[in-house]
C-alpha positions in Angstrom: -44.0 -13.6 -10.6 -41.6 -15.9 -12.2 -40.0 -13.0 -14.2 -39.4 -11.4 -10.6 -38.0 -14.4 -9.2 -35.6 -14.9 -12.2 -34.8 -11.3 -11.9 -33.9 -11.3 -7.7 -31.9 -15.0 -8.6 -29.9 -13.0 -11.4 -28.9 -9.6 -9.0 -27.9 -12.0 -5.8 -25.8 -14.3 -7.9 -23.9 -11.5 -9.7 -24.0 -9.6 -6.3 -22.3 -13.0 -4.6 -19.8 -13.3 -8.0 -18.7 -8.8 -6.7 -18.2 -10.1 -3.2 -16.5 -13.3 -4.0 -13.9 -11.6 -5.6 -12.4 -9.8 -2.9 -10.2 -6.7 -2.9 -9.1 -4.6 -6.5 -6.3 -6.6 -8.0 -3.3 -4.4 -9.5 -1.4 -5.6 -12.2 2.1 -6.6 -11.8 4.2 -6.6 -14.6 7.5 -8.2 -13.5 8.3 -12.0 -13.1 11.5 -10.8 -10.9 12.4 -14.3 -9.1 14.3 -11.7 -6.3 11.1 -10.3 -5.3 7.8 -11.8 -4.1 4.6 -9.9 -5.4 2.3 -9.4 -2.4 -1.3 -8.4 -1.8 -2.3 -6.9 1.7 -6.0 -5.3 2.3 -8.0 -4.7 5.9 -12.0 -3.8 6.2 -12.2 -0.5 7.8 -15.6 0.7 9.1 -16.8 -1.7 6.5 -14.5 -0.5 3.4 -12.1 -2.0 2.1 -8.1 -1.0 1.4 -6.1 -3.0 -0.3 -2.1 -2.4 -1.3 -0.1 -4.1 -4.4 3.7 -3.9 -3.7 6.8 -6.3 -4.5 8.9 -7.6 -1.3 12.6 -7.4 -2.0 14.7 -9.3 0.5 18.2 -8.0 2.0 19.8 -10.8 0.5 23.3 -9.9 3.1 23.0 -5.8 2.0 22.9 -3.1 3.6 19.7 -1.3 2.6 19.5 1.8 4.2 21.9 4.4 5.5 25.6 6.0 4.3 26.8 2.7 1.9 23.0 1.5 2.0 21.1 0.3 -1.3 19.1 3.0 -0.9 22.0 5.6 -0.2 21.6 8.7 -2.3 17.8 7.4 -3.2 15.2 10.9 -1.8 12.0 8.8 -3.2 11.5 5.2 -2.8 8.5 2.8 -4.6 8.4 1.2 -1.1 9.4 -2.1 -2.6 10.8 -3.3 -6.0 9.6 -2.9 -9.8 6.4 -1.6 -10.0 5.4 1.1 -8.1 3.4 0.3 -5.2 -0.6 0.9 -5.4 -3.2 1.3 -3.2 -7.1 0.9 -3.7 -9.4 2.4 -1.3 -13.0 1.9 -0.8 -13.3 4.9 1.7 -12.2 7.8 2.0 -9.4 8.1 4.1 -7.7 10.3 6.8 -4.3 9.6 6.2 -2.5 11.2 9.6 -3.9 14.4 8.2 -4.4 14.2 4.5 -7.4 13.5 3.0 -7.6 10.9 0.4 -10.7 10.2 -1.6 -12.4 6.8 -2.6 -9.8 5.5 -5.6 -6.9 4.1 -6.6 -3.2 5.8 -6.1 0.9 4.8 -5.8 2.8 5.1 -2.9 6.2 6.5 -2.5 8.5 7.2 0.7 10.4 10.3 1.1 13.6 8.9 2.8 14.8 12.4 3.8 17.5 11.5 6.6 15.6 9.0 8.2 12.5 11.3 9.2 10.0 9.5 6.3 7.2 10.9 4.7 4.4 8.8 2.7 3.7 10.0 -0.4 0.0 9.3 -2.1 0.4 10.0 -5.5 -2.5 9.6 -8.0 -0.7 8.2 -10.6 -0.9 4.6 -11.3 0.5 1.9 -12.9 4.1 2.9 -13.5 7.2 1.4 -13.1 8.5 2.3 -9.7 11.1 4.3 -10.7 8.8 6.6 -13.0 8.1 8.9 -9.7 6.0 12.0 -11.1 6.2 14.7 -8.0 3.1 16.5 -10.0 1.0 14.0 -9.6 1.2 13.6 -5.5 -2.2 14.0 -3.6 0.0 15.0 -0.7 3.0 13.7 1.9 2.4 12.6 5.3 4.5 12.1 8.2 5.4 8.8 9.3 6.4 7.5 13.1 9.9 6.1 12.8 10.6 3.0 15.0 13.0 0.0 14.8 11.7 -3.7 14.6 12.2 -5.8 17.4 14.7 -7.7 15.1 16.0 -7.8 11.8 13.6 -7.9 8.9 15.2 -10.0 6.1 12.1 -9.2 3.3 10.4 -6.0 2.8 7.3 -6.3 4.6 4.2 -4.0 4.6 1.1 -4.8 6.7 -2.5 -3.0 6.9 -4.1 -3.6 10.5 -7.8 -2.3 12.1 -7.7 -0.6 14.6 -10.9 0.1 15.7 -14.6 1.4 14.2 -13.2 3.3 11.4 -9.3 3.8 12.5 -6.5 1.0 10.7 -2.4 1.7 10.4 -0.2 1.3 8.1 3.5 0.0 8.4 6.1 -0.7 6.4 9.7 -2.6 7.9 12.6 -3.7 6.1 16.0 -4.0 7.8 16.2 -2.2 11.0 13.5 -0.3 10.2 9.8 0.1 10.7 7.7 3.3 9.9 4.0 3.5 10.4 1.3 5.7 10.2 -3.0 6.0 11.4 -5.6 5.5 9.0 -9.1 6.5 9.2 -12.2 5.8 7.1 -14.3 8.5 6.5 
């Protein structure tokens, strides 16, 4: 009986130590003082997503566009140095593309202003190491424009219901987005 005890004491604390520490940390191997190194996750029919990225500010430039900081740029780390990661819990329905349980990178395809998320399942790199071979697939984004300016790159995860979340990404006079659901 006391062996038992021991044993159920044992499996709830190391079960409380799992839950305490919250969503997958990525790695990030920069100390850029231009960027701020942010972690976003949302619970999504109980799962859990969570996204790595670096926030690069505008800092008075033009960042998209014909003279843009991105000009000329097809594939984008969505935000500075490393590439950007994503864990998932769940698997996901990505507007369409099925994404299992695991960890991946995300890219933008910038073509002419119509983008496309890429998941590629790669991880780790820096952001401009962009390995096409490696994408799990591209997905259409809905193109929008903030209600004002956005000075620092911002991503942000958001629930939407049972088992639905989005997705957005803004950064200067632009915000793309796209549905999420948890399989």
């Amino acid at each position: 009986m006391k062996r038992t005890l021991t044993s159920v004491l044992l499996l709830a604390a190391a079960a409380a130590l799992v839950l305490a520490q919250g969503p997958k940390k990525f790695k990030r191997t920069t100390d850029n003082a231009l960027v701020a190194p942010k972690e976003i996750s949302v619970q999504i029919n109980g799962k859990t997503v969570n996204i790595s990225y670096s926030a690069p500010s505008m800092r008075g430039r033009k960042i998209f566009g014909e003279g843009g900081l991105l000009a000329g740029t097809n594939v984008w780390r969505a935000g500075a140095d490393d590439a950007t990661c994503m864990h998932t819990d769940a698997a996901l329905d990505i507007n369409g593309l099925a994404v299992p349980a695991g960890d991946y990178s995300l890219w933008v395809d910038l073509d002419a202003g119509k983008w496309q998320l890429i998941v590629n399942k790669e991880t780790g790199q820096w952001g401009t190491n962009y390995n096409k071979s490696q994408d799990l697939g591209h997905v259409a984004m809905t193109m929008s424009k903030p209600p004002a300016p956005v000075e620092q790159f911002k991503m942000a995860l958001t629930a939407a219901g049972a088992n639905k979340g989005k997705l957005e990404l803004a950064w200067e006079n632009t915000m793309a987005t796209v549905n999420i659901t948890a399989k």
